[in-house]
N, C-alpha and C positions, 0 to 999 in steps of 0.2 A: 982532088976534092970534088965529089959531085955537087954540080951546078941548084943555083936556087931552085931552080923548076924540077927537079929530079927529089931535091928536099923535102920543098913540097908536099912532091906526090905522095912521097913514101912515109911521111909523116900524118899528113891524113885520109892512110889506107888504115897506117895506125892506130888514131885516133877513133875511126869509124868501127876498127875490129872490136874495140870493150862489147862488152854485153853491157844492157840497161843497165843490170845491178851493180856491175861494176863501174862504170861512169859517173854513179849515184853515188856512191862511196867515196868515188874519188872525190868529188864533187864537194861534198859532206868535208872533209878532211880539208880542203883548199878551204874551205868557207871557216872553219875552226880555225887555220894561219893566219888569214889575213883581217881574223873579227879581234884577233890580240894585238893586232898592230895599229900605233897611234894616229899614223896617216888616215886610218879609217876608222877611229872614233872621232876624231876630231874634224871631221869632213860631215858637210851639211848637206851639198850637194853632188850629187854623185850620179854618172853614168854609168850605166851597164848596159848589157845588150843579151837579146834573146837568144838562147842557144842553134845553132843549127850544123850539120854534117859533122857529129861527134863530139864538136867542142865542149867545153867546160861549161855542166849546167847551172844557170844563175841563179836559180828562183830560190834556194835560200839563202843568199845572200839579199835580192830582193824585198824576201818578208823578214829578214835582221832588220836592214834600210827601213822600214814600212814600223816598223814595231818597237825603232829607237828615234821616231819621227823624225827622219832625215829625207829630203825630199831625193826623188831618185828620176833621173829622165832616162832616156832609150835613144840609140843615132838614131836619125830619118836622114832619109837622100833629099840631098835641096835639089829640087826639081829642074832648076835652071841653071847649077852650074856643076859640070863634071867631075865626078869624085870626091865631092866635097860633104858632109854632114853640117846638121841641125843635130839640137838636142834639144826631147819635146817630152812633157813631165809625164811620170807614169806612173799612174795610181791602179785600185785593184779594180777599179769598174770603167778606166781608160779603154776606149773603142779601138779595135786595131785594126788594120789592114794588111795585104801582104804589098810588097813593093815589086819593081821591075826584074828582083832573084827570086823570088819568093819568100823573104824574109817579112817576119810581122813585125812593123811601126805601128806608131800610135799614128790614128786619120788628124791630119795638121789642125792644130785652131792655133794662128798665129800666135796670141798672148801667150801660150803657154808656152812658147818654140826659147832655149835660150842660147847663143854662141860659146864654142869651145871654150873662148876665155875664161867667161864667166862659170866653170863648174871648179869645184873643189879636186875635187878627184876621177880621173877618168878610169874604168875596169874594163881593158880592151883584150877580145879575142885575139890569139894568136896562134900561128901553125910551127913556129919553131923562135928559140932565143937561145940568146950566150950569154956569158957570162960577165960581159961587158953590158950589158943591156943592150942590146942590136936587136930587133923583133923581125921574124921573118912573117910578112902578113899574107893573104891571099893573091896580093898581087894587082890588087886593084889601085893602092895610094891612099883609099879613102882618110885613113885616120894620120899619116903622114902629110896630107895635104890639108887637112883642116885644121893639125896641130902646127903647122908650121912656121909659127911665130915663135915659137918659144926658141928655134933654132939660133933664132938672132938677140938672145938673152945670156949672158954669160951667168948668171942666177935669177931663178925662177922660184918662185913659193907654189902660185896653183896655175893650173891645173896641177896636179901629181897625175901622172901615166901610171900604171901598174898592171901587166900581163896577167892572163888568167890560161896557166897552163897547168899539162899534168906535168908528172916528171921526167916521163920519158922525151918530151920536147924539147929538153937542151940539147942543145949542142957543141959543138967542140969551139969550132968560131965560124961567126957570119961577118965576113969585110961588109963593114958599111958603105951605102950609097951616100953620096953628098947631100941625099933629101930627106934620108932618116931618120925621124925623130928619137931619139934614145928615152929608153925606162927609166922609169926611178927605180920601179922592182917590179919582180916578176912573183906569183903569190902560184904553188903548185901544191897539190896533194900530201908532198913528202916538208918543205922546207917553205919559206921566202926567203927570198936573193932581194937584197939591199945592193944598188949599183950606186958609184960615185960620179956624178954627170956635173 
């Protein structure tokens, strides 16, 4: 079985080889799955994040969120503590900045900032998943260290997790790490995978 880091790579050389137009399509398609699904009507607040190196583009999911007045925030890296997020509210005239990757957050104003517990639903980038919910991420921890409460819940109502991949990003199986936050579901171009957690 090749190693996480070899997945990885080979996943997002994948991801990075679509063409725009096809990315877009894909995109379009994921956004049609998971706007039938009642986790995501029934959710007020909702995280997503801004697309970058291939991944799953957001923004219409975004202006769904924007247009069904559900309030929608964006991760921000908390500045002082390592691999952790903030989620900071994101409207269409929201100021952005890029961060320490170059990734664009919204520029902090405290009030608006709110902690992982408190969202309804999280719509989190990923580089590879199974079919047990296991998310393979970049490798950094960010969203497994911020969600890591819920680990110590044997049922949980929100946050809901839900991947945002294409279809080609499953995988056969990823063994879990002890610090891996598992999916509710994974929402892809072709289907949504409903996991039992």
């Amino acid at each position: 079985m090749p190693s996480r880091s070899d997945q990885r790579r080979q996943l997002r050389a994948r991801r990075r080889a679509l063409s725009e137009r096809e990315r877009l399509q894909r995109s379009a398609a994921l956004c049609r799955q998971l706007a039938g699904q009642n986790l995501f009507r029934s959710a007020t607040r909702i995280a997503v994040y801004l697309p970058a190196d291939g991944e799953v583009d957001t923004q219409t999911l975004i202006e769904l969120c924007w247009s069904t007045r559900k309030k929608v925030y964006l991760p921000v890296l908390v500045p002082f503590l390592d691999n952790r997020l903030w989620f900071a509210r994101y409207r269409p005239d929201t100021r952005l900045v890029c961060n320490r990757f170059g990734i664009a957050e919204p520029e902090i104003v405290h009030r608006q900032r709110i902690a992982p517990h408190a969202l309804d639903l999280v719509l989190a980038p990923l580089v590879g998943f199974d079919h047990h919910g296991n998310r393979l991420g970049m490798g950094g921890g960010f969203y497994d260290r911020s969600f890591a409460f819920v680990l110590g819940r044997k049922h949980w109502r929100k946050p809901q997790l839900v991947g945002l991949a294409y279809d080609f990003q499953q995988l056969p199986s990823l063994p879990p790490q002890p610090w891996d936050v598992p999916l509710t579901a994974v929402a892809t171009d072709a289907e949504f995978h409903r996991f039992a957690n």
